[in-house]
ChimeraX commands (.cxc) that place a marker at each C-alpha (Angstrom):
marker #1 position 0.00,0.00,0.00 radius 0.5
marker #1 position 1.59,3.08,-0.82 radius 0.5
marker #1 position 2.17,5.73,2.36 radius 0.5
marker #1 position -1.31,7.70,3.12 radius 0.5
marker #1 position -3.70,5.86,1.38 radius 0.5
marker #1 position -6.08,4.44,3.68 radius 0.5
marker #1 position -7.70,5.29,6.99 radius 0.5
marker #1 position -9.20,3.10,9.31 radius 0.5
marker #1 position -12.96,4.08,10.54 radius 0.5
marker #1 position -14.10,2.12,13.76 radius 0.5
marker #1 position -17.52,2.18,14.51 radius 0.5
marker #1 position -18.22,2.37,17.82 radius 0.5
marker #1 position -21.35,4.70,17.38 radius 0.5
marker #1 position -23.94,1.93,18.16 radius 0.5
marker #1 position -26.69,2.30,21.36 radius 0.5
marker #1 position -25.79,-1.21,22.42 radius 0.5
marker #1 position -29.10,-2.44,22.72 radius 0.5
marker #1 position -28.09,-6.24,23.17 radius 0.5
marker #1 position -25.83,-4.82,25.88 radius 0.5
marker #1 position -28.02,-3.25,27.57 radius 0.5
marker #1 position -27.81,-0.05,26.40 radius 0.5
marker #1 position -23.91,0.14,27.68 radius 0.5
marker #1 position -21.10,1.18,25.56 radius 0.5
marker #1 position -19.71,-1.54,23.37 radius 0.5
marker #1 position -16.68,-0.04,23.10 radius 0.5
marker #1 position -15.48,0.62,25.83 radius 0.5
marker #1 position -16.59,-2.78,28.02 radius 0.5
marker #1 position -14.32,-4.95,28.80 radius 0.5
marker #1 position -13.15,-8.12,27.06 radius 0.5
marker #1 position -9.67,-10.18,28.34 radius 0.5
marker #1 position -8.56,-7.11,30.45 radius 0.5
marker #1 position -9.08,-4.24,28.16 radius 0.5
marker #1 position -11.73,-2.54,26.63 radius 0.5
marker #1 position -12.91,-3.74,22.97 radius 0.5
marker #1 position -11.83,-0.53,21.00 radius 0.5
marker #1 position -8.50,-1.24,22.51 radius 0.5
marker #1 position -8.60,-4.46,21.00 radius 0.5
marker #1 position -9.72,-3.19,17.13 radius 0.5
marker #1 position -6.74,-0.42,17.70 radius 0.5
marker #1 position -4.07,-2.80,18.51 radius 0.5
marker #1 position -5.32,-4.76,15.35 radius 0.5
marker #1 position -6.34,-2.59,12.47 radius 0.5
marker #1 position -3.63,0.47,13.42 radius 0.5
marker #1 position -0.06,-1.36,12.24 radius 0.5
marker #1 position -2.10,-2.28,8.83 radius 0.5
marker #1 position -3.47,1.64,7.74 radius 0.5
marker #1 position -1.79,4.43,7.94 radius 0.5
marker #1 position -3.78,6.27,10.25 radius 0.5
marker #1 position -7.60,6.03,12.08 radius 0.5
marker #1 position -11.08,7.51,12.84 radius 0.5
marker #1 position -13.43,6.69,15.70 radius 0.5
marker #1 position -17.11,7.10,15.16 radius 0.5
marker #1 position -18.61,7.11,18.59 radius 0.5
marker #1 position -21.46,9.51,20.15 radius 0.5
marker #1 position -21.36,8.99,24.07 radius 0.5
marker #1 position -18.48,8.99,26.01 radius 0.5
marker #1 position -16.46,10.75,23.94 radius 0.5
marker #1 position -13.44,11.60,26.38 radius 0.5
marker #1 position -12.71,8.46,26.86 radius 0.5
marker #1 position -12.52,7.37,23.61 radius 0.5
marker #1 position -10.51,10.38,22.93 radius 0.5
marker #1 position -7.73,9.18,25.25 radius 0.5
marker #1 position -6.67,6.64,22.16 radius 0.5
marker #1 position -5.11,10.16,20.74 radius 0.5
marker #1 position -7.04,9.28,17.28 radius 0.5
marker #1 position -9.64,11.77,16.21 radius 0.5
marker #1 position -13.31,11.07,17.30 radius 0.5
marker #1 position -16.31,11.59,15.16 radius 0.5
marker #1 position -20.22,11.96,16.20 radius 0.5
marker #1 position -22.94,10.87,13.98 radius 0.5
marker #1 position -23.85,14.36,13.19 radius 0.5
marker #1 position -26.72,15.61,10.89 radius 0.5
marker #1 position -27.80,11.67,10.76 radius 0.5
marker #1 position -27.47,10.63,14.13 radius 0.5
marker #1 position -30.24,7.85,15.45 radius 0.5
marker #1 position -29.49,6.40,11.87 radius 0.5
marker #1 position -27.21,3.38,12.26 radius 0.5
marker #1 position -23.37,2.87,11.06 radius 0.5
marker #1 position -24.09,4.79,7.85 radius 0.5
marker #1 position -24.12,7.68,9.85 radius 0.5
marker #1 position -20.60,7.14,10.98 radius 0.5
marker #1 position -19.29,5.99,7.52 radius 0.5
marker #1 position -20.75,9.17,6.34 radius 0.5
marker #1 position -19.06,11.74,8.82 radius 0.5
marker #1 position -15.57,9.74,8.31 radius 0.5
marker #1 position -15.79,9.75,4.25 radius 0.5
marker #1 position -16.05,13.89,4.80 radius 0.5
marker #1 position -13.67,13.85,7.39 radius 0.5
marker #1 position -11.00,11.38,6.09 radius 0.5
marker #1 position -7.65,12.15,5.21 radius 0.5
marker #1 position -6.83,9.65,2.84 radius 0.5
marker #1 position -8.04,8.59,-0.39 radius 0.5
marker #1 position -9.62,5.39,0.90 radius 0.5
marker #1 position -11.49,4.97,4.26 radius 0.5
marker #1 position -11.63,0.75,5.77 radius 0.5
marker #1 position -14.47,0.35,7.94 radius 0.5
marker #1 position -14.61,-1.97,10.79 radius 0.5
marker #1 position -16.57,-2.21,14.36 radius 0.5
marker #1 position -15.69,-2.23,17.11 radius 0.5
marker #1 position -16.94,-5.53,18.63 radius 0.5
marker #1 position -14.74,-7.65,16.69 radius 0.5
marker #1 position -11.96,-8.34,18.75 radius 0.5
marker #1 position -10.09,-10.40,16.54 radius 0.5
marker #1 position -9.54,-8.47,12.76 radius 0.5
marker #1 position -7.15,-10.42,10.47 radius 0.5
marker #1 position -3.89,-8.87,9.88 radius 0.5
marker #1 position -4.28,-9.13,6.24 radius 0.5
marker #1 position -7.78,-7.36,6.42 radius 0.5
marker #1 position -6.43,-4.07,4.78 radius 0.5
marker #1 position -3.87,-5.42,2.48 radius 0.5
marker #1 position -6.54,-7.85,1.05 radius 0.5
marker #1 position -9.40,-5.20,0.75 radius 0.5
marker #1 position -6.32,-2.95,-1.25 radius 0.5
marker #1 position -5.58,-5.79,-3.61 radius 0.5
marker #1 position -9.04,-6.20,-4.66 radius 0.5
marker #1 position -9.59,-2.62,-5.18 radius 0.5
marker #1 position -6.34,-2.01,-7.07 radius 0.5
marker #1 position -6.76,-5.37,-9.12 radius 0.5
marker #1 position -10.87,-4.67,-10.18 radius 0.5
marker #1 position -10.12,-0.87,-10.62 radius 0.5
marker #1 position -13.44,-0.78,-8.24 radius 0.5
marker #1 position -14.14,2.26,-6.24 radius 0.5
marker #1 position -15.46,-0.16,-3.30 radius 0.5
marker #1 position -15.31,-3.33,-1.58 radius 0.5
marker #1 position -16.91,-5.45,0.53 radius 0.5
marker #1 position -15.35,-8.55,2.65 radius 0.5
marker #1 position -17.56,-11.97,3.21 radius 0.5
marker #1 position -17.81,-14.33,4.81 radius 0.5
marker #1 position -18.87,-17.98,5.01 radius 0.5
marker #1 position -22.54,-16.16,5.98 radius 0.5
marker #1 position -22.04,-13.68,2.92 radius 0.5
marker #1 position -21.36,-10.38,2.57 radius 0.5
marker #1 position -20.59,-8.55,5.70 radius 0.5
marker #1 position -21.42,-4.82,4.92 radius 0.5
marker #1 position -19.57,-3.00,7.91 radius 0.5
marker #1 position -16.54,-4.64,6.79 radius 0.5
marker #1 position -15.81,-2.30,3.71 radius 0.5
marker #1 position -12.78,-0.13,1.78 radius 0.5
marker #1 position -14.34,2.75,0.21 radius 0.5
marker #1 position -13.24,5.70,-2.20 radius 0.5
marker #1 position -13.67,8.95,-0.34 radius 0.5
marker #1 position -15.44,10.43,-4.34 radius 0.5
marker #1 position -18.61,7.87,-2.47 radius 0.5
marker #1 position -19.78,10.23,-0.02 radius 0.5
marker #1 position -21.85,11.87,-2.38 radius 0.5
marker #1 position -23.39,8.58,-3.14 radius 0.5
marker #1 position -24.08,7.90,0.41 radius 0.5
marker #1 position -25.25,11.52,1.24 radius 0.5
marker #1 position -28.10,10.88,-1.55 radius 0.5
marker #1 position -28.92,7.29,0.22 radius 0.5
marker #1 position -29.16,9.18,3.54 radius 0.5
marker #1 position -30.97,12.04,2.06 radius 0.5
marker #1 position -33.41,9.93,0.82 radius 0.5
marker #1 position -34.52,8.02,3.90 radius 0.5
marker #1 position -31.83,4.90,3.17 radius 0.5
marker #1 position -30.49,3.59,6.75 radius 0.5
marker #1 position -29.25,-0.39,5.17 radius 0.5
marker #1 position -25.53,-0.30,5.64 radius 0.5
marker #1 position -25.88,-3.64,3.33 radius 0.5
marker #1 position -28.34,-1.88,0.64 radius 0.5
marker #1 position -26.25,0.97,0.15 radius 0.5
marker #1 position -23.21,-1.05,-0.54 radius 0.5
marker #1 position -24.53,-3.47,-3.14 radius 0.5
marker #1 position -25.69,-0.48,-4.78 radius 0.5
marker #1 position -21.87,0.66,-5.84 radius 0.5
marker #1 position -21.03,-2.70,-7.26 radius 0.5
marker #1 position -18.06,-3.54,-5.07 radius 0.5
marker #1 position -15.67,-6.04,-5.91 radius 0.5
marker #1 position -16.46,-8.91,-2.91 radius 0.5
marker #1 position -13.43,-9.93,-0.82 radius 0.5
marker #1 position -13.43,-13.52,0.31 radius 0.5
marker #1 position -12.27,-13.96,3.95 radius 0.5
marker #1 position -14.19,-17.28,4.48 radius 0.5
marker #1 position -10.59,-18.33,6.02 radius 0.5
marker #1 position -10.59,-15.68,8.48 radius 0.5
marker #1 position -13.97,-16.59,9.74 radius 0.5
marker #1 position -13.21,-15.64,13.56 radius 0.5
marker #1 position -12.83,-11.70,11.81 radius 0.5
marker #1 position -16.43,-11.54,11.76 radius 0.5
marker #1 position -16.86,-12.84,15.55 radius 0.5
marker #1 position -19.06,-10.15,17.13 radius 0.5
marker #1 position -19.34,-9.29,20.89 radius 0.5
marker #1 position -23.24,-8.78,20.60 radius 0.5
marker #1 position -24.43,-9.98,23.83 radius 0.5
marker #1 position -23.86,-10.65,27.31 radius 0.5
marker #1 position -23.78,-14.09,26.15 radius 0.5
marker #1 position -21.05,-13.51,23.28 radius 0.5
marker #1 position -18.84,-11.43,25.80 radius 0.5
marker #1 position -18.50,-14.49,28.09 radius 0.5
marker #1 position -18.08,-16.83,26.19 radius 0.5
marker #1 position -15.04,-15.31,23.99 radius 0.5
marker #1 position -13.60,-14.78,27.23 radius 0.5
marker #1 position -13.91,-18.19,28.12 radius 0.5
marker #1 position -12.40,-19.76,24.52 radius 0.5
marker #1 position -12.14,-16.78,21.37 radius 0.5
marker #1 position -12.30,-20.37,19.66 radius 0.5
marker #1 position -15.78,-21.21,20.41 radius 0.5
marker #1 position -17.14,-17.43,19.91 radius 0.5
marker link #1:1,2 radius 0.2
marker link #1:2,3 radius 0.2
marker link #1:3,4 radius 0.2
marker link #1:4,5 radius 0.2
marker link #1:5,6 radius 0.2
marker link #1:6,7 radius 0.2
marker link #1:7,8 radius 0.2
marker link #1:8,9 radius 0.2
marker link #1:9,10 radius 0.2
marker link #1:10,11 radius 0.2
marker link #1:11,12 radius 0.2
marker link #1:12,13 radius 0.2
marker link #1:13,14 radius 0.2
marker link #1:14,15 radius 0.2
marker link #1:15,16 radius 0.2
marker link #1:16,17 radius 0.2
marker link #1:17,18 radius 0.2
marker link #1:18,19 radius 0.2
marker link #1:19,20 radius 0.2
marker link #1:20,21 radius 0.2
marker link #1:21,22 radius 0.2
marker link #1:22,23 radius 0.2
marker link #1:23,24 radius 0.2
marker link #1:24,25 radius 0.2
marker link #1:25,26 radius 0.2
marker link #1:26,27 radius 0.2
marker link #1:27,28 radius 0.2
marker link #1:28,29 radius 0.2
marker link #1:29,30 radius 0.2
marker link #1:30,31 radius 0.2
marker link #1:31,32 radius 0.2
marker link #1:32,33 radius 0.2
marker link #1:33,34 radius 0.2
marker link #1:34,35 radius 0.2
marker link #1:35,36 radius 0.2
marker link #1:36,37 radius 0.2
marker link #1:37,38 radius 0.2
marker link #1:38,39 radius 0.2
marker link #1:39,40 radius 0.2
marker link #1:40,41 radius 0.2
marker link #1:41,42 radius 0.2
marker link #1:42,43 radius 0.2
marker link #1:43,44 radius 0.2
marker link #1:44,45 radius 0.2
marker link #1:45,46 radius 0.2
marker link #1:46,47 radius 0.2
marker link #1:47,48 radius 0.2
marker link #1:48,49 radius 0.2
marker link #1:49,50 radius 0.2
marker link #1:50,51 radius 0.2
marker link #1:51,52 radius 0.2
marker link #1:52,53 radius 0.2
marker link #1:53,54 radius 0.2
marker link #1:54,55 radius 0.2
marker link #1:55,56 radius 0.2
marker link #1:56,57 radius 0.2
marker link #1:57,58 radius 0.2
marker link #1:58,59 radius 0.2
marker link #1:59,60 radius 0.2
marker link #1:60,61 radius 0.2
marker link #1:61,62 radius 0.2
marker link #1:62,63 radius 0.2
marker link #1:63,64 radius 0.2
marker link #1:64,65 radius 0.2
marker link #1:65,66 radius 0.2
marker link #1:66,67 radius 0.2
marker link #1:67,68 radius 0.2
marker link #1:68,69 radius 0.2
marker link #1:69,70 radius 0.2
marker link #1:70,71 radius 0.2
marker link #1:71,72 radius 0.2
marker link #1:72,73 radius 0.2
marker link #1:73,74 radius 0.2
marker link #1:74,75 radius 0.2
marker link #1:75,76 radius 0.2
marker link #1:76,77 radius 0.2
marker link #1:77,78 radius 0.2
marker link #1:78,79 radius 0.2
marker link #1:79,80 radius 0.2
marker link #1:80,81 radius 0.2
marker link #1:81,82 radius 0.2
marker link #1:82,83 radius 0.2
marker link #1:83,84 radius 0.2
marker link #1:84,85 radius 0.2
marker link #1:85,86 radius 0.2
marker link #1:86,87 radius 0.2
marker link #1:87,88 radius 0.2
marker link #1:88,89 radius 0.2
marker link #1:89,90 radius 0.2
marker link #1:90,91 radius 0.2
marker link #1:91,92 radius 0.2
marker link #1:92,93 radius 0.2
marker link #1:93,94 radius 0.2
marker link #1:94,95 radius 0.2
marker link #1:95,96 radius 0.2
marker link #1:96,97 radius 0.2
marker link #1:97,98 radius 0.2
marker link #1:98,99 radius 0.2
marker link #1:99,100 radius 0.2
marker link #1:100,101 radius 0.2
marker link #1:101,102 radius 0.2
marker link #1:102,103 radius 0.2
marker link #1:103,104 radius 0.2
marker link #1:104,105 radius 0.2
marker link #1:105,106 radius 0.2
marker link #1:106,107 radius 0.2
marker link #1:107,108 radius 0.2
marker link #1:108,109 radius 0.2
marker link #1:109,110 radius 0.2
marker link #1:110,111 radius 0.2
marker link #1:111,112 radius 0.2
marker link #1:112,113 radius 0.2
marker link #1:113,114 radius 0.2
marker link #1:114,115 radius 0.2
marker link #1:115,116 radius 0.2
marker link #1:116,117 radius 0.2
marker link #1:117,118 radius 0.2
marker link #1:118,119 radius 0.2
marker link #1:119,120 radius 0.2
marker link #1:120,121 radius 0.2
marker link #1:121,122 radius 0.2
marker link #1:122,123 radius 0.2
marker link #1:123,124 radius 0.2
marker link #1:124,125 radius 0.2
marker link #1:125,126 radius 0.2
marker link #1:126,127 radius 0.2
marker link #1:127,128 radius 0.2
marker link #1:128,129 radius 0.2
marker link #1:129,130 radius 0.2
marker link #1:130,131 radius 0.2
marker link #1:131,132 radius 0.2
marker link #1:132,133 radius 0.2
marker link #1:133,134 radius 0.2
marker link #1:134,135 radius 0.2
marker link #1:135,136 radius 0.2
marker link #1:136,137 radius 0.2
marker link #1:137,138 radius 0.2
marker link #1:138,139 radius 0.2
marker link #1:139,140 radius 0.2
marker link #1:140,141 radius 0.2
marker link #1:141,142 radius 0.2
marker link #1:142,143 radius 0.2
marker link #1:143,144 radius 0.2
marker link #1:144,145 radius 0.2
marker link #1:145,146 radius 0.2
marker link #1:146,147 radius 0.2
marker link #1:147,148 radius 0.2
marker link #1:148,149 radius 0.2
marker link #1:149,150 radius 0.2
marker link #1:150,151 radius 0.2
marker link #1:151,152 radius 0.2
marker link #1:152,153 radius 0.2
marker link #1:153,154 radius 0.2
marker link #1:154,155 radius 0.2
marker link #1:155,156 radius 0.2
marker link #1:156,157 radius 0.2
marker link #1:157,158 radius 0.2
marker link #1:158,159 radius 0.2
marker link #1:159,160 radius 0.2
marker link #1:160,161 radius 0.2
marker link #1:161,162 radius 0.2
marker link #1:162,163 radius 0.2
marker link #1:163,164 radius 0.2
marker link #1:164,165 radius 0.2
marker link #1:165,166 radius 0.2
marker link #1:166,167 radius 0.2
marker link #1:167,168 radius 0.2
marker link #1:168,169 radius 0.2
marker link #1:169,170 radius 0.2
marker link #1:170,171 radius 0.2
marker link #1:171,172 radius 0.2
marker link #1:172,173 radius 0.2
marker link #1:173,174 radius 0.2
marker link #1:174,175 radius 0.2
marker link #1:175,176 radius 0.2
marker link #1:176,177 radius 0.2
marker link #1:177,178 radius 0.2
marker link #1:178,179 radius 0.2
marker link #1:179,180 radius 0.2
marker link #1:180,181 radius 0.2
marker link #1:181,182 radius 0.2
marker link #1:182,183 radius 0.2
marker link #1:183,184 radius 0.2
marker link #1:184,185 radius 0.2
marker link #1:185,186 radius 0.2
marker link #1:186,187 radius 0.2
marker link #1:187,188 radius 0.2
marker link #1:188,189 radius 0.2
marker link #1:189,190 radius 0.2
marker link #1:190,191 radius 0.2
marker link #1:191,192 radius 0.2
marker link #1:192,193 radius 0.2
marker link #1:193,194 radius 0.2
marker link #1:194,195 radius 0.2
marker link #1:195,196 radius 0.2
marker link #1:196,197 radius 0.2
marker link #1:197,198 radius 0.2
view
């Protein structure tokens, strides 16, 4: 990847709902809190990173990495986030990511590059064994004004929005444990009993 092309975005926006309404980010999971986790993962692979988060805000702050609120769209999911980050972002390509997945693959960036450079797409989008997995994306900062029209007109589907650019589809189906999500009480413990089993 050639020196400041792509910024990380990690959502951490979300009301937590499963959670109990408590900040995803910043509970803890193995000792530390989960952002810390996407940090230590996604930072060595990007050149630099974004937070989208709307409560708490010091303390996400403290990572020293510039934090972003939902703005004009707030209330209106991870698109929100993506949105405020593609204005925001410093580099021609922004790699989105949340941040309950404790355990991103080291070659997510450099993967999500290749495909882009190799299709000559402005957008992709990793899956899965499940499919696509539309928070998982690497998109051209010249989409914003695709995704302020979306938002405009009452679109909120973080999945519907991206089929609707055509990206080239990344295959991680061998880094299944990527896509791991710390949803629930339930998925919390039970990472933190064996990441494995999660």
């Amino acid at each position: 990847m050639n020196s400041g092309t792509i910024t990380a975005l990690i959502l951490a926006g979300g009301k937590g709902v499963r959670m109990g309404r408590r900040n995803k980010g910043l509970m803890d999971c193995s000792g530390r809190p989960l952002i810390e986790h996407a940090l230590q993962q996604i930072t060595p692979q990007v050149d630099t990173v974004l937070i989208s988060a709307n409560d708490d805000l010091d303390q996400y702050r403290q990572y020293h990495w510039p934090v972003l609120t939902d703005g004009e769209y707030a209330d209106c999911g991870p698109l929100a986030g993506i949105y405020q980050a593609l204005l925001n972002c410093p580099t021609d390509y922004l790699l989105t990511l949340p941040c309950d997945a404790p355990a991103i693959s080291p070659v997510y960036a450099q993967r999500m590059w290749q495909a882009i450079q190799n299709s000559g797409q402005r957008s992709a989008v990793a899956s899965s064994a499940h499919g696509l997995e539309p928070v998982f994306t690497l998109l051209s900062i010249q989409c914003v004004s695709l995704l302020a029209d979306y938002l405009q007109q009452g679109g909120r589907r973080a999945g519907e929005w991206i089929r609707q650019l055509n990206p080239v589809t990344v295959d991680f189906s061998d880094q299944q444990q990527m896509f791991t999500n710390i949803n629930t009480p339930e998925n919390l413990a039970l990472w933190q009993q064996d990441p494995q089993d999660a």
